[in-house]
C-alpha positions in Angstrom: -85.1 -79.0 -42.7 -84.1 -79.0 -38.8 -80.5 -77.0 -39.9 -82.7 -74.8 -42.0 -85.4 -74.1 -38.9 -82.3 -73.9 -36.1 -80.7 -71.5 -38.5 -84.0 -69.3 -39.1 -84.0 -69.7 -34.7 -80.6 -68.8 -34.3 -80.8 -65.5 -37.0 -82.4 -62.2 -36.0 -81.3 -61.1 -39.5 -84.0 -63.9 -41.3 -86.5 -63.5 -39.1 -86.8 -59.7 -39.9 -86.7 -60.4 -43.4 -89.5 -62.8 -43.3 -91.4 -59.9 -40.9 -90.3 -57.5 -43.8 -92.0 -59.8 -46.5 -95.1 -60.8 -44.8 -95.1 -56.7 -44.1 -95.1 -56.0 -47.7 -97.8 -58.3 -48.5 -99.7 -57.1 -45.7 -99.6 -53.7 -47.2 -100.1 -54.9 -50.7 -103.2 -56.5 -49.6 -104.8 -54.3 -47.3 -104.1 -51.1 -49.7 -103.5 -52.4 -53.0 -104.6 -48.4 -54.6 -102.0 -47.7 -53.5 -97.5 -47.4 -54.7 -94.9 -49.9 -54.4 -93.0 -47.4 -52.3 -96.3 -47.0 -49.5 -95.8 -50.6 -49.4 -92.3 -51.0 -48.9 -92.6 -48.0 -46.4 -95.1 -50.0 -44.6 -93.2 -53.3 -44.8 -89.9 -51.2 -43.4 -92.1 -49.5 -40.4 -93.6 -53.3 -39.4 -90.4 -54.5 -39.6 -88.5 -51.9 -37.3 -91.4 -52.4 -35.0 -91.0 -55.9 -34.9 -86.9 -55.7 -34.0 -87.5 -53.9 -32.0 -89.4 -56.4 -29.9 -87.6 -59.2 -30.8 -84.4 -57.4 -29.5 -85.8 -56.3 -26.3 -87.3 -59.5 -25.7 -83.9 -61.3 -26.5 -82.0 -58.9 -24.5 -84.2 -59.0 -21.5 -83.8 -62.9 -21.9 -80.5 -63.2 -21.8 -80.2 -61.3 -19.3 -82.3 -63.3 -17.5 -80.4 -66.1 -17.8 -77.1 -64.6 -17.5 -76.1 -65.7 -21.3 -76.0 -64.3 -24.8 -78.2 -65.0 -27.6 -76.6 -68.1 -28.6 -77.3 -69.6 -25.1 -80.9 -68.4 -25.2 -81.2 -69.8 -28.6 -79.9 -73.0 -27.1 -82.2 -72.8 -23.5 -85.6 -72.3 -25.9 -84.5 -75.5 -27.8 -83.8 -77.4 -24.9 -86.9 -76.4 -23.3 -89.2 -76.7 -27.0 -87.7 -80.5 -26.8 -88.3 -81.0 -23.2 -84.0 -82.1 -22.7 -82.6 -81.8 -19.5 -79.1 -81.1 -19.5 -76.4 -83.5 -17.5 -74.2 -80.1 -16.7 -75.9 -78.0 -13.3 -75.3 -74.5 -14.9 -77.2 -75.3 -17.9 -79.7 -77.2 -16.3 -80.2 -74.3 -13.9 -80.4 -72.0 -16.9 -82.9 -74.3 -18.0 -84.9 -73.6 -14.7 -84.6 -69.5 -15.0 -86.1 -70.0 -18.8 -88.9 -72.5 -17.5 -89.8 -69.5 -14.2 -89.6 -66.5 -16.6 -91.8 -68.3 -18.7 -94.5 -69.4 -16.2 -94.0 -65.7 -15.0 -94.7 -64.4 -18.5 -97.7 -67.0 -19.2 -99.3 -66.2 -15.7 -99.1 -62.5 -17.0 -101.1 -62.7 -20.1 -104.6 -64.4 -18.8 -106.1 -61.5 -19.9 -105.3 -62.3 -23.2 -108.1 -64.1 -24.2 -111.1 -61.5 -23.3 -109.2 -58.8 -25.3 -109.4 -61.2 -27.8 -112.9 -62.0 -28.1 -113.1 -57.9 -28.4 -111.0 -57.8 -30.8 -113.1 -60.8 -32.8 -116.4 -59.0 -32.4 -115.0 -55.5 -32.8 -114.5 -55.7 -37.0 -117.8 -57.8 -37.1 -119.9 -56.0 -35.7 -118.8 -52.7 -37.6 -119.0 -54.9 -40.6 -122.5 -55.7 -39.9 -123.3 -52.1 -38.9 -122.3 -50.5 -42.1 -124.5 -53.5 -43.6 -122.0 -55.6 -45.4 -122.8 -59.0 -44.2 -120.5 -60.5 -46.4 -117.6 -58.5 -44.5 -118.8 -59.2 -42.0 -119.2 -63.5 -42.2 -115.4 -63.2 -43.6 -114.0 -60.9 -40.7 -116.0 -63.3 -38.4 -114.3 -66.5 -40.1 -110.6 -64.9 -40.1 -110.9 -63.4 -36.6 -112.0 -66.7 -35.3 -109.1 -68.6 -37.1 -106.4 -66.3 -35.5 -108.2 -66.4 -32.2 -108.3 -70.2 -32.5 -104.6 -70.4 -33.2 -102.9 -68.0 -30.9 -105.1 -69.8 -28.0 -103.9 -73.4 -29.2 -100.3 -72.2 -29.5 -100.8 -70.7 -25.7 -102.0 -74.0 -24.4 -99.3 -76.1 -26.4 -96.7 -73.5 -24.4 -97.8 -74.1 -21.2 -98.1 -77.1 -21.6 -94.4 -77.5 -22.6 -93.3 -75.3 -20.2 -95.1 -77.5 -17.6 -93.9 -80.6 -18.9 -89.7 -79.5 -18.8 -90.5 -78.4 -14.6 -91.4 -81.9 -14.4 -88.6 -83.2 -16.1 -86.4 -80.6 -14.4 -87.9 -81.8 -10.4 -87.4 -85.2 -11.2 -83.8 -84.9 -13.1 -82.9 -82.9 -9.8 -84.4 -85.7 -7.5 -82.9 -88.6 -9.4 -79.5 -86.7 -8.8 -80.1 -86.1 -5.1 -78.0 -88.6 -2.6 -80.4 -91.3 -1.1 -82.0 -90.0 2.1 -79.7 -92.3 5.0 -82.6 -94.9 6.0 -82.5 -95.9 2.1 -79.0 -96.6 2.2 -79.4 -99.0 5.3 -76.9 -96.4 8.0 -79.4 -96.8 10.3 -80.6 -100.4 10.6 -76.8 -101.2 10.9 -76.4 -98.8 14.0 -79.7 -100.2 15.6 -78.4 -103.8 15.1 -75.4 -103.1 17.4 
C-alpha cells in the first residue's frame, strides 16, 4: 500500500486522473438532467484547473528548494515523516520546505472566517427559499468539510512544527562542544 501511495505522491499524471473522476461524479451528481458529454466537459474543465495548480504549486516549490519534482516529492516525505536527513544539503532543503511552509500556513489564518461564510452562505439560502430539509443537509455537509479542512490544517502545523524541532536539535547535536565543555579551559587555568 506505501509503493502504491508514494507512487500516487510521486505522479502528477494519477493525481489528475483521480481529480478528473471525482470531477465527473461531481458533475454527474450535481446535474444529473443533464448528457454524459456536459459531464465529461465538466470533469475535463475541473481537471485543467486543478493542473494547473498543482503545477504551479510544484514548480514554485521546487524552485524554492532549488530541486525538481522528484526532490520535492522526496522533501514532503521527509518532512510528512518528521526524518532528518544525515547529508547538510538535504537537511537544509528540509529547512527551506519547513520556512515556506510556516510562510504559507502563516498566510492563510483567514481561512477559517471565509469558511464559516461559506458554511452559512448555502444554509441560510436554503432556509430562505423554505426548504429546511436543504437546508439541515447543506448545514451537515458544510460542517463536515469545514471540520475536516481545519483538522488537516492543525495536523500540518503541527507537523511542520514538529520537523523545526527535529531540524534545531539535529543541527545542535551536530554543533562542536562549546570549549568550557571540552575541559580547554580548566586545563589552562590549572597552569
Amino acid at each position: 500500500m506505501r509503493t502504491v501511495r508514494r507512487r500516487f505522491e510521486e505522479s502528477l499524471a494519477l493525481q489528475l486522473a483521480l481529480v478528473f473522476l471525482l470531477g465527473l461524479g461531481a458533475a454527474k451528481l450535481v446535474r444529473p438532467h443533464q448528457g454524459v458529454l456536459v459531464w465529461l466537459l465538466n470533469a475535463v474543465l475541473y481537471t485543467t484547473v486543478a493542473g494547473c495548480v498543482l503545477w504551479y504549486r510544484a514548480r514554485k516549490d521546487s524552485r524554492t528548494l532549488g530541486t525538481d519534482r522528484k526532490g520535492l516529492v522526496a522533501a514532503e516525505h521527509r518532512l510528512r515523516k518528521g526524518e532528518v536527513p544525515d547529508d547538510p544539503a538535504e537537511r537544509a532543503q528540509l529547512r527551506r520546505l519547513v520556512a515556506e511552509r510556516e510562510r504559507q500556513m502563516g498566510r492563510t489564518r483567514w481561512m477559517v472566517p471565509v469558511l464559516v461564510a461559506m458554511v452559512a452562505l448555502p444554509v441560510a439560502l436554503a432556509a430562505r427559499a423554505g426548504s429546511w430539509t436543504l437546508a439541515l443537509l447543506a448545514l451537515a455537509g458544510a460542517l463536515g468539510v469545514a471540520a475536516a479542512v481545519v483538522l488537516m490544517r492543525r495536523k500540518a502545523v503541527r507537523t511542520v512544527r514538529r520537523t523545526a524541532r527535529a531540524l534545531d536539535a539535529a543541527d545542535a547535536a551536530d554543533a562542536p562542544p562549546p570549549a568550557d565543555a571540552r575541559g580547554e579551559d580548566a586545563h589552562r587555568t590549572a597552569r
